[in-house]
N, C-alpha and C positions, 0 to 999 in steps of 0.2 A: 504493500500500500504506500502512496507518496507521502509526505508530511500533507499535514490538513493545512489545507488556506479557509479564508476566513473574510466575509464581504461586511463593508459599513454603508452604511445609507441614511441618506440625510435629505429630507421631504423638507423643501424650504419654501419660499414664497416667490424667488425667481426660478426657483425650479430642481429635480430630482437630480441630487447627487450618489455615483456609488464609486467605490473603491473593493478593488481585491487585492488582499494584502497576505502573507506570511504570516509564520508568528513573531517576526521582529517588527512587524508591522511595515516593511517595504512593501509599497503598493507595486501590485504587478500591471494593472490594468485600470483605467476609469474609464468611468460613463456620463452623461449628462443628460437631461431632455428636459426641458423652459416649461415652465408653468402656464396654464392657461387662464390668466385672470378674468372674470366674466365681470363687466363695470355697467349695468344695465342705466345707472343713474350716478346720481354725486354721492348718492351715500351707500350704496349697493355693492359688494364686491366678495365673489366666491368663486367657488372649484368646482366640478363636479367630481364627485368621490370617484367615481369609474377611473374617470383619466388621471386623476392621481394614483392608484391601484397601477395601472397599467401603465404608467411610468416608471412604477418600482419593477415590475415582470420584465419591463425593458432594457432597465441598465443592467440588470441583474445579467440577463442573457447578453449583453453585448460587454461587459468586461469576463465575463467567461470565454467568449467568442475569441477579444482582442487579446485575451494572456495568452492561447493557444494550450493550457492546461483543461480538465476534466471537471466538470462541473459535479462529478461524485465527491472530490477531495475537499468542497468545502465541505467546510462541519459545523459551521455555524454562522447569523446572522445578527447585526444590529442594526437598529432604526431609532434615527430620533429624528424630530419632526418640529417646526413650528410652532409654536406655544399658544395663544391664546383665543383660538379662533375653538369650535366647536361643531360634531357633525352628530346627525342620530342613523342608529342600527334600531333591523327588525331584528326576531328573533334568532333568526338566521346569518345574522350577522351581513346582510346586505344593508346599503344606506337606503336611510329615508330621504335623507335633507342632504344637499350639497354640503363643502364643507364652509361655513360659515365664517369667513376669512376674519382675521384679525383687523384687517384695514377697515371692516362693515361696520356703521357707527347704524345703524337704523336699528340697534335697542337702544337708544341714547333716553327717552323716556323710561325705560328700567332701569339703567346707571342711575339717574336722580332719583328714582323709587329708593331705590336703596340706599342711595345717601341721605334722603330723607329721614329713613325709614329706624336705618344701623349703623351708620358710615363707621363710626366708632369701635367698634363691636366684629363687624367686619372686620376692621385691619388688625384690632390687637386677633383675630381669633388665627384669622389666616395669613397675617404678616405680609398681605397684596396690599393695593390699593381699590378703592372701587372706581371702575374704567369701563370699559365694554369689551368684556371678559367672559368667562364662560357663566359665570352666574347670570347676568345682566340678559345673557341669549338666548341662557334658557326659559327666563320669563318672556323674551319676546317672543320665542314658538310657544310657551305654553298659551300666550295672551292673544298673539296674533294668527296664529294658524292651529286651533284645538283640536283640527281633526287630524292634522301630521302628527301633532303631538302624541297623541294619544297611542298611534301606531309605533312612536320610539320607546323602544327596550330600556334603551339605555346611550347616556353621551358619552361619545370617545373623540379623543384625538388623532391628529393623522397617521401618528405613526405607529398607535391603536387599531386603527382601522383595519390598516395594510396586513401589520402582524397577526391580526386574529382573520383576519380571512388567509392569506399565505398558509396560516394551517388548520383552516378547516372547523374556525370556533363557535360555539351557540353565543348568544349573549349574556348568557348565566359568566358565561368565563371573561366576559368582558374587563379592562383593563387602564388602568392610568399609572405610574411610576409617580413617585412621590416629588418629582423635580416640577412637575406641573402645578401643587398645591396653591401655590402662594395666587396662581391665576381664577382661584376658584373660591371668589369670598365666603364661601359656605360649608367652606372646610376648619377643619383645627387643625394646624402646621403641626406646632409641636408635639401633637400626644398622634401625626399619621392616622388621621380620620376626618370624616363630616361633621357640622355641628351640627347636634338634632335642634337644636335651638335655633339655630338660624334657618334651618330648612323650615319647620313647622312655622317660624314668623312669616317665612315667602311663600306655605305652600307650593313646596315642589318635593317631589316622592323623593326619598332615599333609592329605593327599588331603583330608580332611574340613572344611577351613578352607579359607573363601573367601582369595580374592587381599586385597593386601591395599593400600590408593591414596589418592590427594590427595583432600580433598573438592572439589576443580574436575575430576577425571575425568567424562569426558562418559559415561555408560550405555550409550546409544543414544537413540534418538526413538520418541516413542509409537507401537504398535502398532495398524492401523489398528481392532481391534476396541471399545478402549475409547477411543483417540480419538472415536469415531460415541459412545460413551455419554458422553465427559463434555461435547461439543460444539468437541474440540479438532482440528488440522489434524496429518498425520501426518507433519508437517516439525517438531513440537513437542520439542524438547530434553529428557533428563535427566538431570542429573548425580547425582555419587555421593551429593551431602550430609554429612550429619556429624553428629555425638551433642547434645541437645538443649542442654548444660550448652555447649559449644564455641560454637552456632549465638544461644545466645542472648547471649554474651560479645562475640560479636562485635557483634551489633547495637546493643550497650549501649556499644560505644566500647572496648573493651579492645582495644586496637591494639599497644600501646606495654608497656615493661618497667615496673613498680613501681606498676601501679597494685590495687586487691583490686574484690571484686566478691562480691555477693549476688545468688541466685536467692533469692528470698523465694518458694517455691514448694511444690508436694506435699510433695515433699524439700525440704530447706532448706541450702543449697551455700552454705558459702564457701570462695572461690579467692584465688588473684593471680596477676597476670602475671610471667614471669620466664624468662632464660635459661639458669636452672641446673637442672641434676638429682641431686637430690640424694634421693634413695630413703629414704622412712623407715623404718630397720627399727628404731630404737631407741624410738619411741613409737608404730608401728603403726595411726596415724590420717590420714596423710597421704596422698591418690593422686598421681601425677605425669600428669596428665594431659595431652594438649597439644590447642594452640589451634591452630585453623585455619592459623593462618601457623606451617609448618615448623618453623622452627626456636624457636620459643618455646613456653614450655607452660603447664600452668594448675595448678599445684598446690592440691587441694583436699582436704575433707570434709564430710562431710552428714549430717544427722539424718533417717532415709530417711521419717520421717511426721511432721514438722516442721508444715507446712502441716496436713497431716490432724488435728493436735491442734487446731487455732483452730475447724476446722468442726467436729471433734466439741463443744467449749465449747458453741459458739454453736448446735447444736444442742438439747444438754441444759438450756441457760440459758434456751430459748426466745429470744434475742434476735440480731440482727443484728450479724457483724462492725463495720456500721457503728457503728453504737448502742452498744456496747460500746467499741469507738475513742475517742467522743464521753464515756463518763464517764471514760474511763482519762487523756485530755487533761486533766482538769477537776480534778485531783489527783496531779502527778508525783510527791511524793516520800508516797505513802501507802507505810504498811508492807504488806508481804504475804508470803505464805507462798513455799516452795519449789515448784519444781513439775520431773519430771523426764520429757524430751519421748520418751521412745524405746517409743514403742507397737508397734512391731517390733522391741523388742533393739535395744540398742546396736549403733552399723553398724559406725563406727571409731572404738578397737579393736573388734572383734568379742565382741559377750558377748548370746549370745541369751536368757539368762534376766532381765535387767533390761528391764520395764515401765513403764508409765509412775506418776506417784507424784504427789501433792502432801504435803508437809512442811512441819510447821510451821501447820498452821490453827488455828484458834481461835475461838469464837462470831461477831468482829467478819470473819470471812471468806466476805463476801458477794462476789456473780458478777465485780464490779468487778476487786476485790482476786485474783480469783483468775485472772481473765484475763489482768491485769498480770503476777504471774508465772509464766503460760505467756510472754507476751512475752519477758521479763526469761531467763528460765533460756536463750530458743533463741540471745539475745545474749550469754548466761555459756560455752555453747558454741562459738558464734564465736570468742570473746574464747579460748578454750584453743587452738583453729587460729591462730588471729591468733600466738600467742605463740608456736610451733612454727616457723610459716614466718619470722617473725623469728630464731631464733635456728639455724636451718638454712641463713642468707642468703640468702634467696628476695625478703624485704625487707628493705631496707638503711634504712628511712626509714616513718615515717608516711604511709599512702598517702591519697589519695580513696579512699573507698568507692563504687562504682557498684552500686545495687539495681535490680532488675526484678524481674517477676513481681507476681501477685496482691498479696503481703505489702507488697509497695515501696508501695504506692497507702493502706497508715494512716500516717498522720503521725506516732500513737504509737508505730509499732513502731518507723519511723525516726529518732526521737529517740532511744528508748533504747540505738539500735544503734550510732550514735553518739557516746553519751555513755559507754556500757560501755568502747567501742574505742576512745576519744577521737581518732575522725577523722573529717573532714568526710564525709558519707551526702549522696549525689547521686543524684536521682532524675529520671532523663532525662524526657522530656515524652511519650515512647511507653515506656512501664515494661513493654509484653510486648513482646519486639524478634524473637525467633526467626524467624520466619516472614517478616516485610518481609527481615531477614538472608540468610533461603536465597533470596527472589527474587532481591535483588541480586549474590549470592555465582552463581546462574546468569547471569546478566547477565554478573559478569564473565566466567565459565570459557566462554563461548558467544563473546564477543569483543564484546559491545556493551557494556561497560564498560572503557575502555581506564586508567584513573588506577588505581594502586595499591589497595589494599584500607582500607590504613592510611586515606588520602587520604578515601575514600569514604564509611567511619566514621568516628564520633567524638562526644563528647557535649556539645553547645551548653547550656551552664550559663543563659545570656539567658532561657533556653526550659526550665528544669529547674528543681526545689524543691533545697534546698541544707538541710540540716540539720547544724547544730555540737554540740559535745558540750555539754552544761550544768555547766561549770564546781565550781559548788556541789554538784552532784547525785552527780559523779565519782567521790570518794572512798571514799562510800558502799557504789554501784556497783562501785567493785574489789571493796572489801574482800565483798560479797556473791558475787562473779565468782570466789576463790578457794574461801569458802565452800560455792558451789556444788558443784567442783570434786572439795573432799573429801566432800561428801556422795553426788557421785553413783559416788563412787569405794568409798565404803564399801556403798553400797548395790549394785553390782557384787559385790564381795566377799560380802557379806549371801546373796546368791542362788544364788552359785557352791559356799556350803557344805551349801548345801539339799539 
């Protein structure tokens, strides 16, 4: 028999990623296929569950295909997925409902129910924020559409879905990994369950939420039908996996207490590692999220179209992120205008009527200048989390910053993320890690990874770009970074009286 390979998969928002890798986690093969966004109106935005399903059947068979190895030798799968959006199964584990994208704001009437209602109660219980989340959506199928309701089993996540159909599950077996919690105000974080309390305030069924487990729970093994279509053996492993923000944390070396971390991605996350909990309900921007290892967690927040501003730029500019990179290097401390990233409303705090903005332009406010602060504003953003989880003791200390994701790979952005936060920006030598993460992460949970996880991960600086804050540039850089601050705070304000 060959040594077992071992596939990771990561169901994201611009679309399905896979990797087949070793057990040293050298990728032998990837796959890719782009998400189908369906944007019917301004506030409407989903998938339908098929074509994500069969996105995952797709890459699967096509890095089997491009390694030129047996698709019997895998032995196990990981999948994590997109976080905060929500889909419904029948009993069968077929969907009812499309998958109810994270970007969909049209339960926006249930987010303020419940902040009406618990807002409080809510965050200390499940350490989220209330957003339009999976609680918020399930009250808008229960409110708005009673009759699909009523036919869903149960809600799962994407990488739920995939995984319990891949092998074949009822929805008795139905399933969430405890890295999703914090998205699900109707949960209790710390003691890893639902509050009956909070459900019985909302009226919505227990019965209706899957189990709820490690991301090392084993699913079961692939079903022999889509085994025969992806070219797999039906001894093939799958575990639970876990939420894309956790899966990629991990690959990126956050093992350990006090270090912070950037997803330079769609959304644009920062975290840090830590083993306290401490619920924000006094600033409303913080999730308590937790990381794959138990008992630590990932305290964050995110600009949910962070990323989607650079490609809209670079769109309208006619020019290449690259190319743009390349003049924004060529002149660090040009002045530039304001620029405010929240083209879905503000996520945390919650304030759906702020858009996005440029402030402060002037004649000399060419594509350069303007691209910088889009840069610059989604670092004045960090720099406002950075200062929270500081002063909640989540960090005790000026940490590494660890980036990944698309954003991680300009050298521009990473300077200035750096010199905003004034901490070393480390950018491991594989800047997208999710996916090599879930093969390994099945590797262990299957038993052919016997060393800790900790052990496992980790991020070799030899092998990494290291970026320092610019000293001279710094000061500046604050005093811009509060500025920001009160600008996007009055421009909040501005829109709420509209």
């Amino acid at each position: 028999m060959n040594d077992p390979l071992f596939i990771g998969i990561d169901v994201g928002t611009q679309g399905t990623k896979a990797v087949l890798t070793d057990i040293t986690g050298s990728a032998l093969a990837e796959a890719f296929c782009p998400s189908v966004l369906i944007r019917p109106d301004a506030v409407t935005v989903y998938e339908e569950a098929e074509t994500i399903f069969e996105s995952v059947v797709g890459t699967i068979g096509q890095v089997i295909e491009r390694s030129g190895r047996s698709g019997k030798d895998v032995a196990a799968i990981g999948i994590d997925s997109q976080m905060a959006g929500v889909m419904g199964i029948d009993g069968d584990f077929e969907a009812v409902t499309p998958y109810d994208s994270w970007l969909d704001t049209r339960c926006e009437k249930y987010t303020s129910f419940i902040k009406s209602e618990a807002e409080e109660e809510a965050i200390r219980s499940s350490g989220g924020q209330v957003a339009h989340t999976h609680a918020s959506k399930i009250l808008w199928w229960k409110n708005e559409h009673p009759q699909v309701y009523s036919r869903i089993k149960k809600f799962v996540m994407p990488n739920g879905y995939v995984a319990g159909k891949l092998c074949g599950l009822k929805s008795d077996d139905a399933f969430m990994d405890y890295t999703f919690l914090h998205f699900n105000v109707f949960s209790d974080n710390l003691k890893l369950e639902y509050s009956d309390a909070l459900l019985k305030h909302f009226g919505v069924e227990k019965r209706k939420l899957p189990k709820i487990v490690s991301p090392e729970f084993v699913v079961g093994t692939v079903r022999e039908e889509y085994a025969c279509a992806c070219g797999l053996g039906t001894d093939c492993k799958v575990i639970a996996g876990c939420g894309d923000t956790a899966a990629s944390s991990l690959g990126a070396g956050v093992v350990g207490k006090g270090l912070a971390y950037d997803v330079a991605g769609t959304a644009s996350v920062f975290a840090c590692s830590t083993d306290v909990f401490a619920p924000d309900v006094s600033h409303k921007t913080i999730l308590f999220s937790r990381s794959v290892f138990k008992d630590m967690f990932l305290p964050l927040s995110y600009i949910s179209g962070g990323g989607l501003c650079l490609k809209w730029f670079s769109g309208i500019c006619g020019k290449t992120l690259k190319e743009l990179d390349a003049l924004v290097a060529e002149d660090e401390e040009m002045e530039v205008p304001f620029f405010i990233p929240h083209f879905s409303g503000r996520t945390y705090p919650l304030d759906n009527g702020v858009s996005g903005a440029f402030i402060g332009l002037n004649a000399n406010s060419d594509a350069t200048k303007m691209y910088r602060s889009i840069l610059e504003s989604i670092a004045f953003e960090y720099k406002s989390y950075f200062d929270i989880l500081k002063s909640s003791g989540c960090l005790t200390t000026d940490p590494t910053v660890i980036g990944v994701g698309g954003g991680a790979k300009s050298a521009a952005f990473s300077k200035i993320k750096a010199t905003v936060l004034g901490c070393r920006y480390v950018v491991p030598a594989s800047a997208d890690s999710a996916t090599v993460a879930m093969a390994l992460l099945a590797a262990k949970a299957c038993g052919y990874i016997t060393e800790d996880l900790s052990e496992v991960f980790g991020v070799d600086e030899s092998n990494s770009k290291v970026f320092v804050p610019n000293r001279e540039l710094q000061p500046l850089l604050a005093q811009k970074a509060r500025r920001y601050l009160g600008l996007l705070n009055g421009y909040s304000d501005f829109f709420q009286r509209q």
